[in-house]
C-alpha positions in Angstrom: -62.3 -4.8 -28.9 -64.9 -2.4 -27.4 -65.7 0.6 -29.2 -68.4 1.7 -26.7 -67.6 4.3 -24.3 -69.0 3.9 -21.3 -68.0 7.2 -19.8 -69.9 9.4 -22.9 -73.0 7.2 -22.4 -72.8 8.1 -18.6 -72.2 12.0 -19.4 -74.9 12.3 -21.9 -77.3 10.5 -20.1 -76.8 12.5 -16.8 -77.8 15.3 -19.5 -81.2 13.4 -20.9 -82.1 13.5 -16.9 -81.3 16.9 -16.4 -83.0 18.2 -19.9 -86.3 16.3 -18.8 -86.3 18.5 -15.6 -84.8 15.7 -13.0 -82.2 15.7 -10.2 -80.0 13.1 -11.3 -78.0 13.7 -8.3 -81.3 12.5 -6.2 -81.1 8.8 -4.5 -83.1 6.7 -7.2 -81.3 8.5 -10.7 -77.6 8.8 -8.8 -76.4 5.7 -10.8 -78.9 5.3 -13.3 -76.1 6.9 -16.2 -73.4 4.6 -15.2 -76.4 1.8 -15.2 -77.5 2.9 -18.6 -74.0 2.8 -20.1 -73.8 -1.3 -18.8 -76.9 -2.0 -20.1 -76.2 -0.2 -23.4 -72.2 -2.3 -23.3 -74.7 -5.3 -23.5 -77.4 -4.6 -25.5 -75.2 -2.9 -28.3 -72.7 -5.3 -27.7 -73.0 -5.6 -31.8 -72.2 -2.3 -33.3 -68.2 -3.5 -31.6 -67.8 -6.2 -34.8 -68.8 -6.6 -38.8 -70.7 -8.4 -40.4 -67.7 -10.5 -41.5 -66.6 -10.1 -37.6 -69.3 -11.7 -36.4 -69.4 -14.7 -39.3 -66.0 -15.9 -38.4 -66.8 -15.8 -34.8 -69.8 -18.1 -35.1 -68.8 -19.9 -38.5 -67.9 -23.4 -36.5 -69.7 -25.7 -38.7 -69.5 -29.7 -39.2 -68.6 -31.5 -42.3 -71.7 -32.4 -43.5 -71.1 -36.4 -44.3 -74.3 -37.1 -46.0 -75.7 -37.2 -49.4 -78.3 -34.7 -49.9 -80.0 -33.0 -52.7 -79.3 -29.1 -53.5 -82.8 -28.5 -52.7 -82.3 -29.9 -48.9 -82.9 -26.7 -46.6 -82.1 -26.8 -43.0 -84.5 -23.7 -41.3 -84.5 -22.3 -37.6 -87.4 -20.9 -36.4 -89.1 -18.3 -33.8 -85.2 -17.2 -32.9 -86.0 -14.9 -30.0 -84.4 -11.7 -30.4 -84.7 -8.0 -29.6 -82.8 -4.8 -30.6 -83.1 -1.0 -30.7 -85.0 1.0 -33.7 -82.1 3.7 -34.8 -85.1 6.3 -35.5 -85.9 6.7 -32.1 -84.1 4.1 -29.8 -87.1 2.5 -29.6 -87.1 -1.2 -28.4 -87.9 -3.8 -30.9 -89.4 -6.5 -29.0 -91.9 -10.1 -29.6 -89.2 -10.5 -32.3 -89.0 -13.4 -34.0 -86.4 -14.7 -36.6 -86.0 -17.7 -39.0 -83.3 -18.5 -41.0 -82.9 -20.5 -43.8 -80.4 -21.8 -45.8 -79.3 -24.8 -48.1 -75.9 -26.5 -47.1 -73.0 -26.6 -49.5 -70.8 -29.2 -48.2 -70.5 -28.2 -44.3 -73.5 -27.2 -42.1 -73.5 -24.7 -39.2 -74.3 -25.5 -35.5 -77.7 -24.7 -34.9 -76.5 -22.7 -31.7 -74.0 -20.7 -34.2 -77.4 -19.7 -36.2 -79.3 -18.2 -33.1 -76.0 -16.8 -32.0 -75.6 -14.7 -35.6 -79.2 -13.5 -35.1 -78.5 -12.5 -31.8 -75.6 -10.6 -32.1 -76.8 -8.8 -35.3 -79.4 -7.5 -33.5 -77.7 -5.6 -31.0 -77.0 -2.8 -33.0 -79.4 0.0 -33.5 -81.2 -1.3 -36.4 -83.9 -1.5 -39.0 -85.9 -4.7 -39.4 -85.0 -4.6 -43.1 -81.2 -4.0 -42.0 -81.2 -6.8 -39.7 -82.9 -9.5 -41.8 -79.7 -8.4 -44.9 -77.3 -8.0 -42.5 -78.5 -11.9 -40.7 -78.6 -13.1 -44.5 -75.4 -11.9 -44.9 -73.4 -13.2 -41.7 -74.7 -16.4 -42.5 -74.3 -16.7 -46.0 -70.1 -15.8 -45.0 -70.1 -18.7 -42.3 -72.0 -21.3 -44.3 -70.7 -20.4 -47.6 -74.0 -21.1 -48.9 -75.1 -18.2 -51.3 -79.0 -19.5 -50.7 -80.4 -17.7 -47.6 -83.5 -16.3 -46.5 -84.6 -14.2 -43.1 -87.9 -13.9 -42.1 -88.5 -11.7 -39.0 -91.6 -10.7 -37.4 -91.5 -8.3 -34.3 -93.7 -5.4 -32.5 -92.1 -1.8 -32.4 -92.2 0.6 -29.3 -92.6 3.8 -31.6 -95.5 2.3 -32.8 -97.1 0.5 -30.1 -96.6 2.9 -27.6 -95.9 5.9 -28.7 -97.8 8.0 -32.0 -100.1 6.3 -33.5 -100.2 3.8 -30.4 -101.1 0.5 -32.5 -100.3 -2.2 -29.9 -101.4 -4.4 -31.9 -99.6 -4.2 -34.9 -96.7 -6.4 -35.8 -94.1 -5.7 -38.6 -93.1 -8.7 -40.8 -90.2 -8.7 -43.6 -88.5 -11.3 -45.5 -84.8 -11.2 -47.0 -84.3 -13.8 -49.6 -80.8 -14.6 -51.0 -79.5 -17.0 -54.2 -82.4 -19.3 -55.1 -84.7 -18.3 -53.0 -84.9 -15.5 -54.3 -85.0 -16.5 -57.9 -85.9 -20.1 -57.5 -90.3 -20.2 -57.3 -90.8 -23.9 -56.3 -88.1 -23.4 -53.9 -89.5 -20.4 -52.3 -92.7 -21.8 -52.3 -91.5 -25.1 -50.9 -89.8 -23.1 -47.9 -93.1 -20.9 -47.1 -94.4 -24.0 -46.5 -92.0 -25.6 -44.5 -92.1 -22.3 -41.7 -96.0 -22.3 -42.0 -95.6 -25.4 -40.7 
């Protein structure tokens, strides 16, 4: 179900145009709001579905059939993804995920994992947000408790805006279950990404 509404977005961005001193009824702005409210269907397309939501729509996973240890860890990395700071709508971009998790019985389609990542990030978001909210979606479709998100990503309001930094890059880490309590585990897994 959609819960954006296109024809608000439209309004209030006919109003941005006008409050910055434009014509939006000139020939190059005349569609922009209705262009802006497609683009924003599409890049918020996440803020429409939960956490839960989103981990039963991407949960398909596979019957493991193999013997493996609880230490096995099955990672994803440099998950291409952007989304939209809530402080100022500013684009987060050059943002990079991985995901980590150990299997408990079934594993999830690789696809499903970028998929999660994906869709969590089109909301308006905080990097700290997104890397819980990723840890969360995919600890409810692998039922796997031990998770961790690492994201790296650059940040409009700071590269191009204020203190104008374009250089700067913002990294967090989300650990879940043992990784979070589990040392030779963790450290095993930095490894493994730095790798």
């Amino acid at each position: 179900m959609d819960k954006i509404n296109y024809a608000e977005i439209e309004k209030h961005i006919r109003g941005i145009l006008l409050a910055l001193g434009d014509d939006p009824d000139r020939e190059g702005l005349r569609e922009t709001p209705a262009r802006v409210a497609k683009m924003y269907g599409e890049v918020f397309e996440g803020m429409n579905y939960t956490n839960a939501e989103i981990a039963e729509m991407f949960s398909k996973s596979f019957e493991d059939g193999f013997s493996h240890s609880e230490n096995d860890i099955v990672v994803v990395k440099n998950i291409e993804v952007f989304s939209y700071c809530e402080h100022h709508l500013a684009l987060m971009y050059d943002m990079k995920v991985t995901v980590a998790y150990i299997p408990k019985g079934k594993v999830l389609g690789l696809s499903k994992i970028a998929r999660i990542a994906d869709m969590a990030a089109k909301r308006l978001q905080l990097q700290e947000r997104l890397g819980a909210d990723i840890a969360e979606i995919i600890q409810l479709a692998s039922d796997s408790e031990d998770v961790a998100v690492f994201i790296e990503a650059n940040h409009s309001c700071m590269t191009a805006r204020g203190i104008k930094k374009p250089s700067a890059k913002t990294v967090t880490s989300t650990l879940r279950g043992r990784f979070e309590t589990d040392d030779d585990l963790r450290n095993r897994l930095y490894f493994q990404i730095k790798h």
